[in-house]
PDBQT receptor file of N, H, CA, C and O in Angstrom, charges set to zero:
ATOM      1  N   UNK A   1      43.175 -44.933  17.997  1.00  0.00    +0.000 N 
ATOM      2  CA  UNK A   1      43.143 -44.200  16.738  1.00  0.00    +0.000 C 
ATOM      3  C   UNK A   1      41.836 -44.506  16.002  1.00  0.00    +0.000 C 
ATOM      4  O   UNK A   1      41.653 -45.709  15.816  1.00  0.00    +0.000 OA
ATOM      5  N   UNK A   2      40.817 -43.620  15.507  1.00  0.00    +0.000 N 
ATOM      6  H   UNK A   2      40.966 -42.642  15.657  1.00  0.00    +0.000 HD
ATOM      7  CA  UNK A   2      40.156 -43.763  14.973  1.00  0.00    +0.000 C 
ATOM      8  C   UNK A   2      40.190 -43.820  13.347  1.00  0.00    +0.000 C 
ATOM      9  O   UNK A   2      40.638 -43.077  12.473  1.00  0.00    +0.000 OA
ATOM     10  N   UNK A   3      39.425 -45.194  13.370  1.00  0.00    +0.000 N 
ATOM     11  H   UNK A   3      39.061 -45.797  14.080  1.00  0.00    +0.000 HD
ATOM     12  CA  UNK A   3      39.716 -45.604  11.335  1.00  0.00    +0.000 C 
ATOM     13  C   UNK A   3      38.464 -44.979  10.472  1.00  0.00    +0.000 C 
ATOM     14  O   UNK A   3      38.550 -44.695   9.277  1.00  0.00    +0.000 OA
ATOM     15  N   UNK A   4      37.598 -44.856  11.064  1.00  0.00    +0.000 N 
ATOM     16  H   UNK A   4      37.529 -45.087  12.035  1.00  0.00    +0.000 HD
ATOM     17  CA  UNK A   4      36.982 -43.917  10.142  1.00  0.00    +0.000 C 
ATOM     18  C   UNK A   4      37.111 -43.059   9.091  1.00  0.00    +0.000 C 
ATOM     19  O   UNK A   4      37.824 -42.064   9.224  1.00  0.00    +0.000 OA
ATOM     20  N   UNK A   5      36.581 -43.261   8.141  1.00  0.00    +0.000 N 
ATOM     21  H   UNK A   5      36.001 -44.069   8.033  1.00  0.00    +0.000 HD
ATOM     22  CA  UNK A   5      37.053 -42.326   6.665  1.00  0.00    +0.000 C 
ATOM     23  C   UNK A   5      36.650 -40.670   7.026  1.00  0.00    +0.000 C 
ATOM     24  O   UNK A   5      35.647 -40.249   7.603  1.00  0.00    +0.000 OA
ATOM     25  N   UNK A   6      37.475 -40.132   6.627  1.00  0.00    +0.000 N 
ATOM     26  H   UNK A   6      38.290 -40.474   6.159  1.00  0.00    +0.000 HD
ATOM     27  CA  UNK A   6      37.546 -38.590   6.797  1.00  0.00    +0.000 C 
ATOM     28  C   UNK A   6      36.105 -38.285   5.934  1.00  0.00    +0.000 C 
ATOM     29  O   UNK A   6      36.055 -39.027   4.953  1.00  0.00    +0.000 OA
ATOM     30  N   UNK A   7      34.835 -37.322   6.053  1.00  0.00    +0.000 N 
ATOM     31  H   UNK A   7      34.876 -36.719   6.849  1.00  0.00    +0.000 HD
ATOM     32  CA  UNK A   7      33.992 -37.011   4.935  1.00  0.00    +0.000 C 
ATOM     33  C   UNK A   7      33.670 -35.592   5.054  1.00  0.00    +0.000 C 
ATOM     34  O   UNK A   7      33.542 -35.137   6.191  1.00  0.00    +0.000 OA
ATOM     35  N   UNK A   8      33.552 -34.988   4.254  1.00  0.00    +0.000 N 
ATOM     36  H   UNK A   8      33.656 -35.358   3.331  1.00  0.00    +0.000 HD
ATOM     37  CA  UNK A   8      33.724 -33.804   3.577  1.00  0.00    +0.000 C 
ATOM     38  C   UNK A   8      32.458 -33.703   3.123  1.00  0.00    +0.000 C 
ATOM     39  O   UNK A   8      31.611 -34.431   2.605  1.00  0.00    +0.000 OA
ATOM     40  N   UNK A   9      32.551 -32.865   3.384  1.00  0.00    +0.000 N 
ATOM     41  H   UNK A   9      33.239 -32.274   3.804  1.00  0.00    +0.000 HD
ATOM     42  CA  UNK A   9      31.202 -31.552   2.588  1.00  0.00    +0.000 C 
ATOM     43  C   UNK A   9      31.307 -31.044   1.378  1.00  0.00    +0.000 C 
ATOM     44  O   UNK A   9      32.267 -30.308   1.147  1.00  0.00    +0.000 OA
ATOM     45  N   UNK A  10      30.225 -31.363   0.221  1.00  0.00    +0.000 N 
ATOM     46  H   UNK A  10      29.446 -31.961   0.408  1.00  0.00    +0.000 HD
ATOM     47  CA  UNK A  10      30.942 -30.393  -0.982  1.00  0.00    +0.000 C 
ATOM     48  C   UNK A  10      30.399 -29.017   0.009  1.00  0.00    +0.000 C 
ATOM     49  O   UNK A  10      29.590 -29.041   0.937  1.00  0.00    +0.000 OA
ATOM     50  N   UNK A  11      31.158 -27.847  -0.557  1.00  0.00    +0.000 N 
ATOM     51  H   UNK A  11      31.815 -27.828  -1.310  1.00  0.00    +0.000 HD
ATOM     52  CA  UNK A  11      31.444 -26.661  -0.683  1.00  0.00    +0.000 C 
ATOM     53  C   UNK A  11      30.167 -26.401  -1.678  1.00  0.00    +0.000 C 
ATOM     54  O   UNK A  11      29.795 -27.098  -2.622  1.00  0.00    +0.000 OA
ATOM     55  N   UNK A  12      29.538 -25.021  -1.106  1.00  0.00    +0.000 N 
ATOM     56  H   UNK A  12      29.841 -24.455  -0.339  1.00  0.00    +0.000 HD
ATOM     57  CA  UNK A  12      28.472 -24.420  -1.941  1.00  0.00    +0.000 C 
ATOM     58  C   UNK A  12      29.012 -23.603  -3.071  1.00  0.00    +0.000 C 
ATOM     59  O   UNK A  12      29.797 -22.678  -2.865  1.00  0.00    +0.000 OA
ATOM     60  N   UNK A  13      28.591 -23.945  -4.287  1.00  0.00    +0.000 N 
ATOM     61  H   UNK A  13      27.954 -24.697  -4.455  1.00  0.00    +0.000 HD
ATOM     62  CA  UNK A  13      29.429 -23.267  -5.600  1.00  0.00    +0.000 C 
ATOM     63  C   UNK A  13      28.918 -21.185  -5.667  1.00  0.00    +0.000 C 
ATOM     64  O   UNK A  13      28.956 -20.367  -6.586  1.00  0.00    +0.000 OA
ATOM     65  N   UNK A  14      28.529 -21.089  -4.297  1.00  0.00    +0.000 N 
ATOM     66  H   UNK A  14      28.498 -21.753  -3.550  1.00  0.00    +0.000 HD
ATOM     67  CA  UNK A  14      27.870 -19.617  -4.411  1.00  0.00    +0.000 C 
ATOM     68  C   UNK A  14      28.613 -18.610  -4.302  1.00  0.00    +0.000 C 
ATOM     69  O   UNK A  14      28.829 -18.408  -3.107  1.00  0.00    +0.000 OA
ATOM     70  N   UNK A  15      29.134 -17.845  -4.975  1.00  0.00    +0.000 N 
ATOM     71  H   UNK A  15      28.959 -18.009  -5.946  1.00  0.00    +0.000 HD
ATOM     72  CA  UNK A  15      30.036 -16.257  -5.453  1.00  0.00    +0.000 C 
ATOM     73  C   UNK A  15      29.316 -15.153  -4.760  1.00  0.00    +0.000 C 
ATOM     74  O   UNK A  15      30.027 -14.148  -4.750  1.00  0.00    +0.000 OA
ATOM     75  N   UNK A  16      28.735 -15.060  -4.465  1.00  0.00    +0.000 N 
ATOM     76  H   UNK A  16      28.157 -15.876  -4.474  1.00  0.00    +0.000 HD
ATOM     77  CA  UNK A  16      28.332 -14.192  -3.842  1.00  0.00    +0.000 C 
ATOM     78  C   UNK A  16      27.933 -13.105  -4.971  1.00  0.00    +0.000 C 
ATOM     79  O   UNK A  16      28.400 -11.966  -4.964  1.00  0.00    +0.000 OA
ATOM     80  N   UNK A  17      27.225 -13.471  -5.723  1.00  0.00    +0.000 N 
ATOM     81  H   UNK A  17      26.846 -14.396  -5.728  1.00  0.00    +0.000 HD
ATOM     82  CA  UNK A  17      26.640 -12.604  -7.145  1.00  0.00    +0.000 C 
ATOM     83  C   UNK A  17      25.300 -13.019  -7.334  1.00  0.00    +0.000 C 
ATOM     84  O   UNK A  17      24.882 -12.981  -8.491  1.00  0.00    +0.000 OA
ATOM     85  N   UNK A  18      24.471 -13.445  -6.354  1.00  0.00    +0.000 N 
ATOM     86  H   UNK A  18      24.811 -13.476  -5.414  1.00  0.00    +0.000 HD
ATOM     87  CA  UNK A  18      23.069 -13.651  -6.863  1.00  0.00    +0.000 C 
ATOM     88  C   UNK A  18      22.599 -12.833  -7.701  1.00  0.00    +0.000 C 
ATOM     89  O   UNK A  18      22.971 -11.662  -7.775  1.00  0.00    +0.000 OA
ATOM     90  N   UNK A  19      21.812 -13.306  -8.356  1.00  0.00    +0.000 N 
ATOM     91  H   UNK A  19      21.510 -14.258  -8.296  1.00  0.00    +0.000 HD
ATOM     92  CA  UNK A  19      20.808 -12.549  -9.446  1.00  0.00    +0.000 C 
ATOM     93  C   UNK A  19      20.104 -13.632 -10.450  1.00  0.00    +0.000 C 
ATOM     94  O   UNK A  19      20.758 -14.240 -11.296  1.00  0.00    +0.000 OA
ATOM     95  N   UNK A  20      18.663 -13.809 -10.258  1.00  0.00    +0.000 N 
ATOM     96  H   UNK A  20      18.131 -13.315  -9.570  1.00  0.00    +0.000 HD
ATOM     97  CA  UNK A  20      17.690 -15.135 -10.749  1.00  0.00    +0.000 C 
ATOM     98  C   UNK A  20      17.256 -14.064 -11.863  1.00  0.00    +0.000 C 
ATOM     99  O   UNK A  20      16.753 -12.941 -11.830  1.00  0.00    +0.000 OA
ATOM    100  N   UNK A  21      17.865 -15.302 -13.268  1.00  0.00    +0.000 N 
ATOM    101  H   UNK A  21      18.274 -16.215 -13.295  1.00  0.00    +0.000 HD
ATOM    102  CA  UNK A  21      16.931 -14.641 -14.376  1.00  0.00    +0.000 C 
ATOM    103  C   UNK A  21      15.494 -15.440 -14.244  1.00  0.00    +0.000 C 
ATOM    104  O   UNK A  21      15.010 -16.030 -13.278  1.00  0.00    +0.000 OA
ATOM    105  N   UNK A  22      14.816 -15.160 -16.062  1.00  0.00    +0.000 N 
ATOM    106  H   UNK A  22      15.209 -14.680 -16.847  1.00  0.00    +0.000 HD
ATOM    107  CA  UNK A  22      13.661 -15.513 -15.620  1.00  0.00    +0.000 C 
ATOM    108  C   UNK A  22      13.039 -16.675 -15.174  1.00  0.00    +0.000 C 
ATOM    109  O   UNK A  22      11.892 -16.792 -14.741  1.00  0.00    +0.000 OA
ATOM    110  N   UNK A  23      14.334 -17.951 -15.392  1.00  0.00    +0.000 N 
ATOM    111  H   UNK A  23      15.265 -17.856 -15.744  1.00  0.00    +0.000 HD
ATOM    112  CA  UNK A  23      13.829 -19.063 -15.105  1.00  0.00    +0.000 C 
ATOM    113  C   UNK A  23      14.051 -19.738 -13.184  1.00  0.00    +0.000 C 
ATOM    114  O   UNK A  23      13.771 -20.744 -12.533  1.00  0.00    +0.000 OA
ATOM    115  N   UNK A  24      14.940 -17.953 -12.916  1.00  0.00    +0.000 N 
ATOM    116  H   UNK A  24      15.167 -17.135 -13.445  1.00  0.00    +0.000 HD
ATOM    117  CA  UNK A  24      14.900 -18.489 -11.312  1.00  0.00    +0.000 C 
ATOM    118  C   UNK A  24      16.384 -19.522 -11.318  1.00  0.00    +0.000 C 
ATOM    119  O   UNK A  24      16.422 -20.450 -10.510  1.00  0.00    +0.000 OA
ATOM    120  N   UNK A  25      17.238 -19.356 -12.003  1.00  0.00    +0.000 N 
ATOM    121  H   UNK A  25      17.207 -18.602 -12.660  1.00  0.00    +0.000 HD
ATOM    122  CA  UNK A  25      18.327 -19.615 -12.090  1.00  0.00    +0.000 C 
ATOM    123  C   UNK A  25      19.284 -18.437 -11.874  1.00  0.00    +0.000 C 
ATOM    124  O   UNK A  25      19.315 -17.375 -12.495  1.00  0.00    +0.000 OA
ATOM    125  N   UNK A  26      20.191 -18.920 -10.689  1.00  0.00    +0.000 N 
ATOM    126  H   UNK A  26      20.166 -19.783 -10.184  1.00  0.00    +0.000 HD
ATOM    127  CA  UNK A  26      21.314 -17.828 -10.635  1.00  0.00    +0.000 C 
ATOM    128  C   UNK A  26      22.409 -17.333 -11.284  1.00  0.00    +0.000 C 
ATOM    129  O   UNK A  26      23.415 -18.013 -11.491  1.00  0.00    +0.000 OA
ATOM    130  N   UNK A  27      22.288 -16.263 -11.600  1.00  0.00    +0.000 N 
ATOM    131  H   UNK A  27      21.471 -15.711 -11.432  1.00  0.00    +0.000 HD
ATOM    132  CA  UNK A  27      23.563 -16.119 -13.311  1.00  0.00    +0.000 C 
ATOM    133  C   UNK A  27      24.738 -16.055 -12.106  1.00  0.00    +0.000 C 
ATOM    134  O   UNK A  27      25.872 -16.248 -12.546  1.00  0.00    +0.000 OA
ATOM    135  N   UNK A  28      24.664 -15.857 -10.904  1.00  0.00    +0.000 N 
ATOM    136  H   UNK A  28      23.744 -15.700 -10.547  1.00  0.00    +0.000 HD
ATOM    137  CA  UNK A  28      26.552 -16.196 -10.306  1.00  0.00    +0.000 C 
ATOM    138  C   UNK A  28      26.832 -17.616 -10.222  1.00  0.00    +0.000 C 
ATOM    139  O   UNK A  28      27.908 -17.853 -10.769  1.00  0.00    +0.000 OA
ATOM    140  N   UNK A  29      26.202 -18.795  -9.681  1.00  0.00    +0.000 N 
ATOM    141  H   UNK A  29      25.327 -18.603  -9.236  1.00  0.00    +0.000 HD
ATOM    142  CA  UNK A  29      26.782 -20.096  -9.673  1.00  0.00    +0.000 C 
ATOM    143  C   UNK A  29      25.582 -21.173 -10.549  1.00  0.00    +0.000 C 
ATOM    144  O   UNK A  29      25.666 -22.401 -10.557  1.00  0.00    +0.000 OA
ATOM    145  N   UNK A  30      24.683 -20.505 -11.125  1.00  0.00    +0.000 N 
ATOM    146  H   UNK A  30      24.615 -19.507 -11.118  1.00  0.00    +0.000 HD
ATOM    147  CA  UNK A  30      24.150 -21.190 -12.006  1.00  0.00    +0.000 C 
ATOM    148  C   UNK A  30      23.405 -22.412 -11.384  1.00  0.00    +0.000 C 
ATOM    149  O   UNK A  30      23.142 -23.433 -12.020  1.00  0.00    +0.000 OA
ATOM    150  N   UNK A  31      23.137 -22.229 -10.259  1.00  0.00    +0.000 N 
ATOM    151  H   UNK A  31      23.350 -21.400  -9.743  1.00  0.00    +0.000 HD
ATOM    152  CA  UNK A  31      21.856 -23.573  -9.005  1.00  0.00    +0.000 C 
ATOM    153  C   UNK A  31      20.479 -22.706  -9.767  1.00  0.00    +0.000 C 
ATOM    154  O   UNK A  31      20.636 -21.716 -10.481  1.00  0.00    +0.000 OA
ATOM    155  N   UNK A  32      19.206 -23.293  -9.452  1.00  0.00    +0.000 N 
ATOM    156  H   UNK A  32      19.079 -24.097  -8.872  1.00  0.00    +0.000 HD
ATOM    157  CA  UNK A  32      18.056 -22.903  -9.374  1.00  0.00    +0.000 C 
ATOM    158  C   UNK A  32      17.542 -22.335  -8.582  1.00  0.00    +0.000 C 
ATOM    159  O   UNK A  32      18.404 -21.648  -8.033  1.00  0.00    +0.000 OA
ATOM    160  N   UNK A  33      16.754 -22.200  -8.211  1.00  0.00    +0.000 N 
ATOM    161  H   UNK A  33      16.054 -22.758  -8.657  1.00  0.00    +0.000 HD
ATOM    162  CA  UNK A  33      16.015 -21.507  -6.668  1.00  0.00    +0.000 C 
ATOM    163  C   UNK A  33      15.616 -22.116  -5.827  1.00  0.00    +0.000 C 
ATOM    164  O   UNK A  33      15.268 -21.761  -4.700  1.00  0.00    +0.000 OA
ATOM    165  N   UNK A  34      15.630 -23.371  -6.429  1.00  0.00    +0.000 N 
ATOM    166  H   UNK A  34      15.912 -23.659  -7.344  1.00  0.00    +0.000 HD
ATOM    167  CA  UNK A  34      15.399 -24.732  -5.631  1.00  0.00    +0.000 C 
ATOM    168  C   UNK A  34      16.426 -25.538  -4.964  1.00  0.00    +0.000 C 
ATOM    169  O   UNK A  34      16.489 -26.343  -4.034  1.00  0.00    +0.000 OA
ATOM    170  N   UNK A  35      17.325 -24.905  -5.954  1.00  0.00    +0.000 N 
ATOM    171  H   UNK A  35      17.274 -24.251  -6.709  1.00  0.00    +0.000 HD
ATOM    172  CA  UNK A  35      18.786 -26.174  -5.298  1.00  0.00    +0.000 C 
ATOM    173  C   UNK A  35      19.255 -25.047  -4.315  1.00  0.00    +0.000 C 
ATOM    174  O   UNK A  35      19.898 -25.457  -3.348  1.00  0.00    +0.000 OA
ATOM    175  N   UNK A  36      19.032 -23.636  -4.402  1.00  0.00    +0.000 N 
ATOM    176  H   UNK A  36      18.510 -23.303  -5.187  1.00  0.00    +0.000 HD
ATOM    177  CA  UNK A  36      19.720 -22.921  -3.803  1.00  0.00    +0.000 C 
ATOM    178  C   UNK A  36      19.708 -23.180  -2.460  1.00  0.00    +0.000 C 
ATOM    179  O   UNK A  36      20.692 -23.447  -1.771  1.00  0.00    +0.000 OA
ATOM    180  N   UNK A  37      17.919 -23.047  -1.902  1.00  0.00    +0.000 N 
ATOM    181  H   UNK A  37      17.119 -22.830  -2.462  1.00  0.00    +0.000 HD
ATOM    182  CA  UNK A  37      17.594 -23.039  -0.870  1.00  0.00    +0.000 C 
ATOM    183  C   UNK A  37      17.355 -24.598   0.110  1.00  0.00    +0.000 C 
ATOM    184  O   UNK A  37      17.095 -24.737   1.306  1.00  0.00    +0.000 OA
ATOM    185  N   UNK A  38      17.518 -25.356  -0.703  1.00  0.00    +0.000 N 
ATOM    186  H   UNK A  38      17.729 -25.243  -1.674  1.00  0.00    +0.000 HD
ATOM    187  CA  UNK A  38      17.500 -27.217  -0.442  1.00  0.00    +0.000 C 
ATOM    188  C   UNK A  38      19.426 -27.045  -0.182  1.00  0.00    +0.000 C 
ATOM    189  O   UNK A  38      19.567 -27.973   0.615  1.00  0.00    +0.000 OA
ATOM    190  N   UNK A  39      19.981 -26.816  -0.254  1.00  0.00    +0.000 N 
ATOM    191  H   UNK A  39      19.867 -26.062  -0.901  1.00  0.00    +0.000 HD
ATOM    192  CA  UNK A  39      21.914 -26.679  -0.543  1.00  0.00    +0.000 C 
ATOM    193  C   UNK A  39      22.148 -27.668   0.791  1.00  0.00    +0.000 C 
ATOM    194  O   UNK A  39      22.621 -28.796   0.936  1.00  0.00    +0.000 OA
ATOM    195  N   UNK A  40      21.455 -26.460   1.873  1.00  0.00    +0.000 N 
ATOM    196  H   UNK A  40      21.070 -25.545   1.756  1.00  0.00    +0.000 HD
ATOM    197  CA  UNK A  40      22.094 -27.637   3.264  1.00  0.00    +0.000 C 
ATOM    198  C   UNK A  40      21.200 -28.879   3.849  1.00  0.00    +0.000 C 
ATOM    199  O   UNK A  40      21.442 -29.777   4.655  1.00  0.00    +0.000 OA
ATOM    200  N   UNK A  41      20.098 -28.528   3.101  1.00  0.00    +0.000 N 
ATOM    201  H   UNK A  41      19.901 -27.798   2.447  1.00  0.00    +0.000 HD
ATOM    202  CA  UNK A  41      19.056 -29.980   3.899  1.00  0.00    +0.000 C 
ATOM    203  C   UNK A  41      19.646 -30.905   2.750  1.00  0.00    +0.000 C 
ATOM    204  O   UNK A  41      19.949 -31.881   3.437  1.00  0.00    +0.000 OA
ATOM    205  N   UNK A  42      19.949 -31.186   1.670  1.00  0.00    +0.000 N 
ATOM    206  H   UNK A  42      19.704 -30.393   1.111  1.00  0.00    +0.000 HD
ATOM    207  CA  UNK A  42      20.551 -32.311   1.368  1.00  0.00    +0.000 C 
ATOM    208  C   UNK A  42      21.470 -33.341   1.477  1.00  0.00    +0.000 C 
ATOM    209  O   UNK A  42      22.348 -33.361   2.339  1.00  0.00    +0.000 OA
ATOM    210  N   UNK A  43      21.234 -34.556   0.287  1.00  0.00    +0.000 N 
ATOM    211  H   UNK A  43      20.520 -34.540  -0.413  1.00  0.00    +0.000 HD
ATOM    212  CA  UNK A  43      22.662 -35.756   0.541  1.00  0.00    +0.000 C 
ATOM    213  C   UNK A  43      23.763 -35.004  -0.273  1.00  0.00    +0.000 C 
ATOM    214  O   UNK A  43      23.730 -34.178  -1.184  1.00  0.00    +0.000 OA
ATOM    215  N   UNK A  44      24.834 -35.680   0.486  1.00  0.00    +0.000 N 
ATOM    216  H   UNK A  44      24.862 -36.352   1.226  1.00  0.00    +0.000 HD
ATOM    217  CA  UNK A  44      26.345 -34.888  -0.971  1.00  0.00    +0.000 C 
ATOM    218  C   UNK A  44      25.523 -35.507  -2.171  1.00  0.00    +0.000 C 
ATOM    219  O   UNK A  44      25.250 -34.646  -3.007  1.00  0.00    +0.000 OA
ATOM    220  N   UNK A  45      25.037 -36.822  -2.491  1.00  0.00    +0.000 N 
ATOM    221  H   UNK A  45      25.260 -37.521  -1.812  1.00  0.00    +0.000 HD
ATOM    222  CA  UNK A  45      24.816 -37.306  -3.954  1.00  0.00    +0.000 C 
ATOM    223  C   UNK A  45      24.019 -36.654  -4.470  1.00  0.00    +0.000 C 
ATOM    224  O   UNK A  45      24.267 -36.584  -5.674  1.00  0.00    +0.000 OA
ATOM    225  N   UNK A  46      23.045 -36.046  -4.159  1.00  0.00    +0.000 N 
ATOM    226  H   UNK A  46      22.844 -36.103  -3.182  1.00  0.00    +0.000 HD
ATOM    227  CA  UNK A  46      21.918 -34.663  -4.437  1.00  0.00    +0.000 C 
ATOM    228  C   UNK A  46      23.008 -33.445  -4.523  1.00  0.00    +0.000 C 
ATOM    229  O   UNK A  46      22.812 -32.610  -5.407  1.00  0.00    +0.000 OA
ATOM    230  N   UNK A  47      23.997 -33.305  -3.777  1.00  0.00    +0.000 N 
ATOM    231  H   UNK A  47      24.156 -33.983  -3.059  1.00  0.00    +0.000 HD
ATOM    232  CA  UNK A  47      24.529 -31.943  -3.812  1.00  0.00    +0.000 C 
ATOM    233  C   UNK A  47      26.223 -31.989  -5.638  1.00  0.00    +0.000 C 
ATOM    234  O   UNK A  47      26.854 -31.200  -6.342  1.00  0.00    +0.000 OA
ATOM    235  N   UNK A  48      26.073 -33.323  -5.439  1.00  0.00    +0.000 N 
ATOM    236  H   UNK A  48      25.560 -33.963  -4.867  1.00  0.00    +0.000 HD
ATOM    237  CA  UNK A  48      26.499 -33.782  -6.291  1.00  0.00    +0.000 C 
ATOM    238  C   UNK A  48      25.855 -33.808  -7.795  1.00  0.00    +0.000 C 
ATOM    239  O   UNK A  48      26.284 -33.535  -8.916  1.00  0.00    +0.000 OA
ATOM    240  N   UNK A  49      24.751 -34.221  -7.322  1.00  0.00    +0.000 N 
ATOM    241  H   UNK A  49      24.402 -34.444  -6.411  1.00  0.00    +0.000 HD
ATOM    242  CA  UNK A  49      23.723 -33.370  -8.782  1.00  0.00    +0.000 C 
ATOM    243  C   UNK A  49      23.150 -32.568  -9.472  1.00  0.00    +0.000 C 
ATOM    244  O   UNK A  49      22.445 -32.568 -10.481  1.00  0.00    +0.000 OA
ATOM    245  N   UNK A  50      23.959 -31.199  -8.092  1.00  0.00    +0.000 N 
ATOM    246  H   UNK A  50      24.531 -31.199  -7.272  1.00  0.00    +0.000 HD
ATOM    247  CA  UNK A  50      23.173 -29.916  -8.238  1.00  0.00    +0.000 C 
ATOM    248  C   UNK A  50      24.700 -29.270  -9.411  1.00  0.00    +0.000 C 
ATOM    249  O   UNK A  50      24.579 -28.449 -10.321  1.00  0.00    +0.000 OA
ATOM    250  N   UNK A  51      25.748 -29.834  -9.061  1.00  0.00    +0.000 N 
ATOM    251  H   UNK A  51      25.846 -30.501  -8.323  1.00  0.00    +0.000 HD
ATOM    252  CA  UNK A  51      26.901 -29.458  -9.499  1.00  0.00    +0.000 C 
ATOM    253  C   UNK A  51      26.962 -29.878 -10.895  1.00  0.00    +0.000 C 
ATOM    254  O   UNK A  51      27.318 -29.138 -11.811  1.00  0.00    +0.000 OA
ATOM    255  N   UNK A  52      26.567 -31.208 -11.032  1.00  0.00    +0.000 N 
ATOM    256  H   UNK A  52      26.278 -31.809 -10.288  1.00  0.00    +0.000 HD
ATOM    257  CA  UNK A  52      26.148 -31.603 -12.797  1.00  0.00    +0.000 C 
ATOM    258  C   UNK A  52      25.841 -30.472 -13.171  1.00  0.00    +0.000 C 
ATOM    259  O   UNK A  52      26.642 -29.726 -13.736  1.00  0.00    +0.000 OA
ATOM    260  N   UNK A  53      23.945 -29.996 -12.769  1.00  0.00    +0.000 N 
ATOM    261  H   UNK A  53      23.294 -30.601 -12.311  1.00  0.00    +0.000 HD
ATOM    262  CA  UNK A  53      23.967 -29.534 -12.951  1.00  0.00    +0.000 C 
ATOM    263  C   UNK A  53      23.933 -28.155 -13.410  1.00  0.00    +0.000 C 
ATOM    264  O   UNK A  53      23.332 -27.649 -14.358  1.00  0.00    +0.000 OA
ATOM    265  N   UNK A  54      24.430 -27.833 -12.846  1.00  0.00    +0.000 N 
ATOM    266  H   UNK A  54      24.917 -28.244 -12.076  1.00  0.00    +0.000 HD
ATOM    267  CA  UNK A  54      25.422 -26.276 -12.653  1.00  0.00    +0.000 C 
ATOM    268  C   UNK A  54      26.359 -26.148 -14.150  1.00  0.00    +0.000 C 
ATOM    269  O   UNK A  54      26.381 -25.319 -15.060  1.00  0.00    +0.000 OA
ATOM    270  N   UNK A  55      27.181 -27.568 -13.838  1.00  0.00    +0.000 N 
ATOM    271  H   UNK A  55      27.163 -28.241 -13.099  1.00  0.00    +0.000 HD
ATOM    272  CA  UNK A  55      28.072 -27.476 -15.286  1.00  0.00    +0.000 C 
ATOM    273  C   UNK A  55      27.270 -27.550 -16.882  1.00  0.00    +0.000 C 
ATOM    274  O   UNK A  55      27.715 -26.994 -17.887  1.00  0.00    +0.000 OA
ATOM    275  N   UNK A  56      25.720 -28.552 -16.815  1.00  0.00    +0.000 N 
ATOM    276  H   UNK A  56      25.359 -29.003 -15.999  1.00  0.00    +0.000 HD
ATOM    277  CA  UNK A  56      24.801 -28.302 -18.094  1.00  0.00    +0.000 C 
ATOM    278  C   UNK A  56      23.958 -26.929 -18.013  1.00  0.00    +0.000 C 
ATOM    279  O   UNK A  56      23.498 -26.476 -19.061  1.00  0.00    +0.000 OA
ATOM    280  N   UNK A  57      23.803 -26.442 -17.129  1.00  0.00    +0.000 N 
ATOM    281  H   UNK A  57      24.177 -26.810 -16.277  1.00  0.00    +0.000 HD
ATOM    282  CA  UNK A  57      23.542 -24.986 -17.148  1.00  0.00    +0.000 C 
ATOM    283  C   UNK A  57      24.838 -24.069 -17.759  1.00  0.00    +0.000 C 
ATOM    284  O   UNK A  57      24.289 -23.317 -18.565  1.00  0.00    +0.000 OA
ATOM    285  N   UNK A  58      25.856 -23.860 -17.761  1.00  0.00    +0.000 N 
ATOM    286  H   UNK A  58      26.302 -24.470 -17.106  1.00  0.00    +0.000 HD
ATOM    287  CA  UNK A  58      26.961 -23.347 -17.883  1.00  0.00    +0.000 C 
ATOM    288  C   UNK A  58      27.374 -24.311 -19.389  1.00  0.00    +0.000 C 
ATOM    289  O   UNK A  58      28.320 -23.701 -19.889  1.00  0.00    +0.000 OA
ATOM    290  N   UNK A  59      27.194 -24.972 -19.866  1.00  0.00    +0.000 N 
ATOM    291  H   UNK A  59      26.425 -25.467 -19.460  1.00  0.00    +0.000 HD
ATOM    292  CA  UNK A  59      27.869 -25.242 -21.328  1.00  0.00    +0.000 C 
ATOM    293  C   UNK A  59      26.049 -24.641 -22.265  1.00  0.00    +0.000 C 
ATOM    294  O   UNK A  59      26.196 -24.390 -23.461  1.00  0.00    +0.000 OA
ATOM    295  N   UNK A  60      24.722 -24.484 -21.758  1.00  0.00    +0.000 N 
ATOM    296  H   UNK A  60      24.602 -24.688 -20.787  1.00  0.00    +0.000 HD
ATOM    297  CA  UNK A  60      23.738 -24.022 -22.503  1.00  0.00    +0.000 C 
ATOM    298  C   UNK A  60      23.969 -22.876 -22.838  1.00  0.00    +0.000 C 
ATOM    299  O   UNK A  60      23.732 -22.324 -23.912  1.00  0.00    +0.000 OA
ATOM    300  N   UNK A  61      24.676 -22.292 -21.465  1.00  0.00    +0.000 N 
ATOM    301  H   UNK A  61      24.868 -22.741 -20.593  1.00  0.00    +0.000 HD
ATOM    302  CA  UNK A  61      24.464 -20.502 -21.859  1.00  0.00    +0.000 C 
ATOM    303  C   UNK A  61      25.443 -20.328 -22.878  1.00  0.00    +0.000 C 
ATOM    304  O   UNK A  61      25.332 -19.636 -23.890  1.00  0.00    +0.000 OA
ATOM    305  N   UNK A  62      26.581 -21.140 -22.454  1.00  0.00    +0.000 N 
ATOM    306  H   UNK A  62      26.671 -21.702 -21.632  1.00  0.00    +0.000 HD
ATOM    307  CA  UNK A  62      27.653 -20.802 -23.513  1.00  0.00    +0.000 C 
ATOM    308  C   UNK A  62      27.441 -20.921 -24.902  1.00  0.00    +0.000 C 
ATOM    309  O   UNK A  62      28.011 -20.073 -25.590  1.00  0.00    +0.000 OA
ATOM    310  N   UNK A  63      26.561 -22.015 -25.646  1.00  0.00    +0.000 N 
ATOM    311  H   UNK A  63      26.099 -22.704 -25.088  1.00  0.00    +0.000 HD
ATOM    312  CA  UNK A  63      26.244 -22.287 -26.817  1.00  0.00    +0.000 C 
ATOM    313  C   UNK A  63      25.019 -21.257 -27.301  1.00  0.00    +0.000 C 
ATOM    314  O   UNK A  63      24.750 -21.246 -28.502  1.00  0.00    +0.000 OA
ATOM    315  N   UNK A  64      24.396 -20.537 -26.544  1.00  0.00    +0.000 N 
ATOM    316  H   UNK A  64      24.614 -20.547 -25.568  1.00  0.00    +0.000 HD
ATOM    317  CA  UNK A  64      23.793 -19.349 -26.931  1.00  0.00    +0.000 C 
ATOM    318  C   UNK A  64      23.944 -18.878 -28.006  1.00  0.00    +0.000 C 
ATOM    319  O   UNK A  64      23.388 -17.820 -28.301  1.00  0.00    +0.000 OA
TER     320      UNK A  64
């Protein structure tokens, strides 16, 4: 039996709604153009930071 810890992939937060306003940020999952295309050459802890932030992108627009 193998004891090895099970590890998982985050999941790409992408909807399938691209569209980069002007700062090259995607108004469907809110990555950059940078995190978009870096998504699979990264660590989860990088992919983990793209999701931060994703969520401080998403509370800016909201306070608009």
């Amino acid at each position: 039996m193998d004891n090895e810890p099970v590890r998982t992939r985050t999941v790409s937060p992408c909807v399938r709604n691209c569209c980069l306003n002007e700062n090259d940020i995607c108004l469907g999952c809110f990555r950059s153009l940078a995190e978009i295309t870096q998504w699979a050459l990264v660590t989860e802890e990088e992919r983990q930071g793209f999701l931060r932030n994703i969520e401080i992108r998403k509370l800016q627009l909201r306070d608009k």
